[in-house]
C-alpha positions in Angstrom: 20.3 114.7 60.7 17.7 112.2 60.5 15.4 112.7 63.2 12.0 110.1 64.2 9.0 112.0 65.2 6.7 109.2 67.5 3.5 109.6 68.8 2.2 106.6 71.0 -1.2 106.3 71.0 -2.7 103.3 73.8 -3.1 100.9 71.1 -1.4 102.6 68.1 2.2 104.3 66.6 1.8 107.3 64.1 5.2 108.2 63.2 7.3 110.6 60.9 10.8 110.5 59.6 12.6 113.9 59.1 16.1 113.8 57.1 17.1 117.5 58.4 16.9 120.2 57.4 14.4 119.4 55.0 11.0 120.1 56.3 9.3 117.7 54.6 9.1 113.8 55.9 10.8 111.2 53.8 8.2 108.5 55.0 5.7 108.6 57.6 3.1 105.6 58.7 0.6 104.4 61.3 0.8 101.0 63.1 -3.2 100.3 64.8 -4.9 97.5 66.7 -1.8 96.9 68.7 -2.6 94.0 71.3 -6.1 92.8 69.2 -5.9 89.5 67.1 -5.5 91.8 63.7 -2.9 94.5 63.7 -2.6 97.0 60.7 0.5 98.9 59.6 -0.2 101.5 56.9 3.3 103.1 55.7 4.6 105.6 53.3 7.5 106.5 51.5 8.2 109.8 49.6 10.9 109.7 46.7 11.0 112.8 44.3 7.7 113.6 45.2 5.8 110.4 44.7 4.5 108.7 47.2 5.0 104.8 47.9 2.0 103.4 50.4 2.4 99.9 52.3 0.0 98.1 54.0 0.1 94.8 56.0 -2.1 93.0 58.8 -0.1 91.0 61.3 -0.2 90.2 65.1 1.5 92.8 67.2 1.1 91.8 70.8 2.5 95.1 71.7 4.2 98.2 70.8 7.7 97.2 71.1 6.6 94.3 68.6 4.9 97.7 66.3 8.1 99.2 66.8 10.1 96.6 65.9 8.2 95.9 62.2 8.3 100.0 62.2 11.9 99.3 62.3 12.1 96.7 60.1 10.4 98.9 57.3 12.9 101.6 57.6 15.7 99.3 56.5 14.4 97.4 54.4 15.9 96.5 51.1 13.3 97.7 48.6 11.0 100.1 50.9 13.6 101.2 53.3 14.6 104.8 53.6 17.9 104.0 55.8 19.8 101.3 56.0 20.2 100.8 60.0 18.4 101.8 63.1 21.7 103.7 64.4 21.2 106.1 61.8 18.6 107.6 63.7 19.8 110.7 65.3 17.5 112.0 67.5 13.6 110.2 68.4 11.1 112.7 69.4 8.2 111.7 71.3 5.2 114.0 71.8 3.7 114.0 75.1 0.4 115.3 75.8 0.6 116.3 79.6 3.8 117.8 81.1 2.1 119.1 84.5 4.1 122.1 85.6 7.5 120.0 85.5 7.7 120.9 82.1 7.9 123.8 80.4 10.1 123.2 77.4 11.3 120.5 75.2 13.7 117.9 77.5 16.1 115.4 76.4 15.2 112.1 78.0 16.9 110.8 81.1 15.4 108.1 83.8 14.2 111.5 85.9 12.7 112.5 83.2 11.4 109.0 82.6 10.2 108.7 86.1 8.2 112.1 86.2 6.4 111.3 82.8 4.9 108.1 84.6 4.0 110.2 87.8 1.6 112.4 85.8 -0.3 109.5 83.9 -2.9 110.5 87.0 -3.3 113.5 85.1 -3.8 111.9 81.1 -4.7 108.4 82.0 -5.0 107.9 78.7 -2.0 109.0 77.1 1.0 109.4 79.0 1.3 105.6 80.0 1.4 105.0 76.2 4.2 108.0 76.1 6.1 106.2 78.6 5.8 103.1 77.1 7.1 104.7 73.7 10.0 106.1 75.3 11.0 102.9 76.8 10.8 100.6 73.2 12.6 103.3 71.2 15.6 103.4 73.8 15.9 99.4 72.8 15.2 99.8 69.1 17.3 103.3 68.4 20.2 102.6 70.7 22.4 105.2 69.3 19.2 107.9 69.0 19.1 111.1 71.8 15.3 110.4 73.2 14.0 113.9 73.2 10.3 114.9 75.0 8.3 117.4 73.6 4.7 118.2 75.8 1.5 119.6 74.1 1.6 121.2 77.8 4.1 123.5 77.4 3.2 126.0 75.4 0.1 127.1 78.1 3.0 127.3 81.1 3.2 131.4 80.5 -0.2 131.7 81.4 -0.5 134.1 84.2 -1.9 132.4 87.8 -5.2 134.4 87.1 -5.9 132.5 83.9 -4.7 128.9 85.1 -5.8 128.4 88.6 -9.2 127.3 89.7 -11.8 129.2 92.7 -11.2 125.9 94.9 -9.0 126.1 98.2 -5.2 126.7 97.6 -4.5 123.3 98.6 -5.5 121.2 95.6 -3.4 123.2 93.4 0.1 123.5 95.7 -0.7 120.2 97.0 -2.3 118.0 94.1 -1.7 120.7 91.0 -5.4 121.2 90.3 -5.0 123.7 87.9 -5.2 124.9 83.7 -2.6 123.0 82.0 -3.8 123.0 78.3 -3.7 121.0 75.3 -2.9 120.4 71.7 0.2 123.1 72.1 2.5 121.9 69.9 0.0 123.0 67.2 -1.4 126.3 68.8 2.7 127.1 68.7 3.3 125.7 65.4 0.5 128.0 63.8 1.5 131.0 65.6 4.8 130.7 64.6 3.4 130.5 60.9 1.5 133.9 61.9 4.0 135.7 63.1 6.3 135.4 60.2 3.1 136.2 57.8 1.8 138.8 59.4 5.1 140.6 60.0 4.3 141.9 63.4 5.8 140.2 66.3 3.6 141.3 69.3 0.3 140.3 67.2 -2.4 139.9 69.5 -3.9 136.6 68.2 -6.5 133.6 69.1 -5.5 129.8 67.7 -8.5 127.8 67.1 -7.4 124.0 66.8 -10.5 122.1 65.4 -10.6 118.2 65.1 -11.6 115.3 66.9 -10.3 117.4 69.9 -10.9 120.9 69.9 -9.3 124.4 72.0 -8.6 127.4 71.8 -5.9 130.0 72.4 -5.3 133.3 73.3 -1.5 134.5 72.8 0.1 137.9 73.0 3.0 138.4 70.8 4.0 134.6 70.5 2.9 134.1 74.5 0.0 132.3 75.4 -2.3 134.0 77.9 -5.4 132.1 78.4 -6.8 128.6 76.8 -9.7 126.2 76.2 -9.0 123.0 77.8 -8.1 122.8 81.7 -6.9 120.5 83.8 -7.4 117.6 81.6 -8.5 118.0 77.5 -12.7 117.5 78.7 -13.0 121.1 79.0 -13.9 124.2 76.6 -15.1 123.9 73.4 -18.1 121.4 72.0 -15.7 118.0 70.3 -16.0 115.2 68.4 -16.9 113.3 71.4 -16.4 115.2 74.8 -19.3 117.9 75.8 -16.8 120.8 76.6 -17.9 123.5 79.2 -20.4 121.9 81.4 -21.9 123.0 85.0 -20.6 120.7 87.5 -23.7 120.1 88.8 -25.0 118.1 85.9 -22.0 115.5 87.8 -23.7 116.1 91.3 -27.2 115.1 89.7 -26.1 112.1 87.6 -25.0 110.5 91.1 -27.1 111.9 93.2 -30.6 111.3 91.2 -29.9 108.9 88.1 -27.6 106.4 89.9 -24.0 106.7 87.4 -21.1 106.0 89.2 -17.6 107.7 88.7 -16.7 105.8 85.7 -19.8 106.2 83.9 -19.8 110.1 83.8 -16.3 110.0 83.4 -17.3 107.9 79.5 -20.6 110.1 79.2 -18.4 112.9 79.2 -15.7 112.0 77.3 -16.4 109.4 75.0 -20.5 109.6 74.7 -21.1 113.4 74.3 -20.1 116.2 72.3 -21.6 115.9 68.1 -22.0 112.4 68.7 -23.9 112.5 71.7 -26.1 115.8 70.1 -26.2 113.7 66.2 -25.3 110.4 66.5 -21.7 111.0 64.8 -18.8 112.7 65.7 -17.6 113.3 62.2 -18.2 116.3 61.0 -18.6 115.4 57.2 -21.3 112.9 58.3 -23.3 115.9 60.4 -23.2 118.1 57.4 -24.5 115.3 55.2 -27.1 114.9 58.0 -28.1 118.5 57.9 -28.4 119.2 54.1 -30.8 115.9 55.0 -32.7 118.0 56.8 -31.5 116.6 59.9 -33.1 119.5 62.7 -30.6 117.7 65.7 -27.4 118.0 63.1 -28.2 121.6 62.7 -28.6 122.8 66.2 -25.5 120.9 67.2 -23.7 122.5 64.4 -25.0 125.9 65.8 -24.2 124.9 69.1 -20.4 124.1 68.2 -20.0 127.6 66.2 -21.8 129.5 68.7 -19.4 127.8 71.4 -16.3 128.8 69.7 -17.7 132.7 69.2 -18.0 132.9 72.8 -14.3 132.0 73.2 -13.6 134.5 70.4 -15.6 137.4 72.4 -13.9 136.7 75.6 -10.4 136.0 74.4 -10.5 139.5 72.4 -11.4 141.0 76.0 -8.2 139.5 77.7 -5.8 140.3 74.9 -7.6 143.9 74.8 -7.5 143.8 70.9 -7.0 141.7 67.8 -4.4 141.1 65.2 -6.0 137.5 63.8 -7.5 134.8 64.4 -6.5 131.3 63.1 -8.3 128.1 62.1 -6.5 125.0 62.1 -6.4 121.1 62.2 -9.1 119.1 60.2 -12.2 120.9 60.6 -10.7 124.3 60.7 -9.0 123.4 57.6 -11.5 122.1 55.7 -14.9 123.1 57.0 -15.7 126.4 55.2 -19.2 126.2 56.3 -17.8 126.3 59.7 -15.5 129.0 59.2 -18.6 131.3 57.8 -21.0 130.4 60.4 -18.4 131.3 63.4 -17.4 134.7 61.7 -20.8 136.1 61.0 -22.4 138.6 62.7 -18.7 139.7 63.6 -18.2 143.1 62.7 -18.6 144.6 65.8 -14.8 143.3 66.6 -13.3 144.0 62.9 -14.6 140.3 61.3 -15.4 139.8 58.3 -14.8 137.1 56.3 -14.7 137.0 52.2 -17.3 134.1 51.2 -15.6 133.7 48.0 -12.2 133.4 49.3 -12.9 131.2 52.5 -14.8 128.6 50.1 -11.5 128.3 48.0 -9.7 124.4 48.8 -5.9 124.9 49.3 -3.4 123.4 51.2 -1.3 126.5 52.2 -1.4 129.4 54.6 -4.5 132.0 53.6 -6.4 134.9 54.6 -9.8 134.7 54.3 -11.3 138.1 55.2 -12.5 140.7 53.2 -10.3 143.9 51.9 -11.3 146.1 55.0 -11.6 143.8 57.6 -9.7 145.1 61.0 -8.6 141.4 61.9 -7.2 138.7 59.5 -9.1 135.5 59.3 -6.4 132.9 58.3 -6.5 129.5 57.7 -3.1 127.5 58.5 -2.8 124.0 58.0 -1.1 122.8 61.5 2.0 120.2 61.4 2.4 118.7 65.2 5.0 116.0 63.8 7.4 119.4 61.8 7.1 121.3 64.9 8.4 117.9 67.3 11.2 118.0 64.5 11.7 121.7 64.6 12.1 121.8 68.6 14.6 118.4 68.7 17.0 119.9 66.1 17.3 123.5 67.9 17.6 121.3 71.4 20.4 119.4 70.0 22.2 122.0 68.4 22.1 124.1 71.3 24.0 121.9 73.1 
């Protein structure tokens, strides 16, 4: 079954192509700058375990015009990995916010459709893309079952006490003010990954997803119970470029005494903050170049960050009442083993201990990182978002 795994970014198309059941892609691309005078298309084909890359700038006005060129290098002679668009099975789009309408993955239909656009009040920035996704695959992969999966979902068995807010009743039954969550098509992917590791099936376990985006997750035996981000992804941990937790009073007193409007705390917070409001970059390879400077700024934030994510370890070990593992993931979990090493120290009291040795090995695979005797298992599993769309599209279909 050959099934398309799309994420719709608002001016970009990363994309995956899945002949299953093999688990690994058999080309996978990025299409950027949609709508600018320069559009890029970086592409890649895997044959016998090479890998092919193409990359061309053109004018791509929008994304049906990405898709279209996305289309054009599935098929084509040389490059092309299929030899029409109807052999396309199954498209999966991920879909960051699913409000409470959804709770599992959903094959497309106009309701479907419809309520996807309703809750672009709720990820202005990414569900009108979504939508927009949706709506140019139906035209390009005609004979292709549209399938929704929402980085929402996983958080829905949250119990009311973790998910609703100390405000009056009436924003959340009227309005759904509430704890929705974010980036749970990983947090799920990795537990999965645990689960079968560790052997144990109600392991009591915290997900830490660290990138550009960052949250946490607390999940008992494979169920989430608590997480990071809230009603939208601004909340929790210290990111890339959003400040996390903050008192809302720092809001009231932007207005109030330093004259912002809405929209001007609304980019403070989101797109002006975090390690590149504290360093002056939001990459973290450029703030540990910064601190091995001597940069004192890049080292606090870097504290700052750790110490953030210890808090959330503290607390989430308190609502599970006990700890199997905890997991880093995504591109700073992965690859940061300062990181790792700063955020476990000092741990013991709640079985922690990481292996200095082992956590500073590179590897691409699943890996525990904690000493011999340690209580809890520090692992390290690289997360696959586009594997787990594909995953949850094939057991949809064939459950039908």
């Amino acid at each position: 079954m050959n099934i398309f795994v799309v994420n719709c970014g608002s001016s970009s198309i990363k994309y995956q192509l899945f002949k299953w059941p093999s688990e690994s892609p058999i080309c996978s691309g990025l299409v950027e700058r949609i709508g600018l005078e320069i559009s890029a298309i970086t592409h890649k084909v895997y044959i016998n375990g090479e890998e092919k890359v193409i990359k061309r700038t053109l004018e791509l006005p929008d994304h049906e015009a990405g898709m279209q060129e996305v289309g054009h290098l599935l098929t084509e002679p040389e490059i092309g990995v299929i030899q029409d668009p109807s052999e396309i099975e199954a498209v999966g789009h991920r879909i960051v916010h699913g409000g409470e309408s959804f709770s599992t993955t959903t094959i497309v239909t106009p309701e479907v459709k419809e309520e996807i656009k309703k809750l672009a009040a709720l990820a202005p920035l990414h569900n009108p893309a979504h939508y927009v996704g949706i709506t140019v695959a139906q035209k390009i992969f005609t004979s292709a079952t549209q399938i929704v999966v929402f980085d929402t979902a996983f958080h829905q068995t949250m119990p009311a006490k973790a998910y609703r807010y100390a405000i009056p009743g009436k924003f959340y039954t009227d309005h759904g003010v509430r704890v929705y969550g974010f980036h749970g098509t990983s947090h799920k992917y990795v537990t999965a990954q645990a689960l079968s590791y560790l052997k144990k099936p109600d392991a009591k376990i915290i997900t830490i997803h660290l990138g550009n985006g960052c949250s946490m997750a607390a999940v008992n035996a494979g169920q989430c119970i608590d997480t990071s981000m809230g009603l939208g992804p601004l909340d929790g941990l210290i990111m890339g470029t959003r400040c996390g937790n903050i008192d809302a009073s720092v809001v009231f007193y932007l207005v109030s005494q330093l004259g912002y409007d809405i929209e001007q705390v609304d980019a403070l917070f989101n797109k002006r903050s975090g390690m590149l409001g504290l360093t002056g970059y939001s990459d973290m390879r450029d703030i540990l170049k910064a601190i091995e400077e001597g940069d004192e700024n890049a080292r606090l934030a870097y504290d700052m960050y750790a110490y953030r994510i210890k808090k959330y370890i503290g607390a989430y070990a308190s609502a599970l009442n006990g700890l199997d593992a905890i997991i880093f993931t995504a591109g700073v979990g992965e690859n940061d083993k300062n990181l790792r090493e700063v955020v476990c120290s000092n741990m013991d009291f709640l079985g922690i201990e990481i292996d200095k040795d082992k956590n500073r090995e590179r590897s691409g695979e699943l890996r525990e990182v904690n000493t011999p005797g340690s209580r809890v298992k520090v692992m390290v599993i690289p997360t696959n978002e586009e594997l787990e769309i594909a995953k949850e599209c094939f057991e949809l279909l064939e459950s039908k």
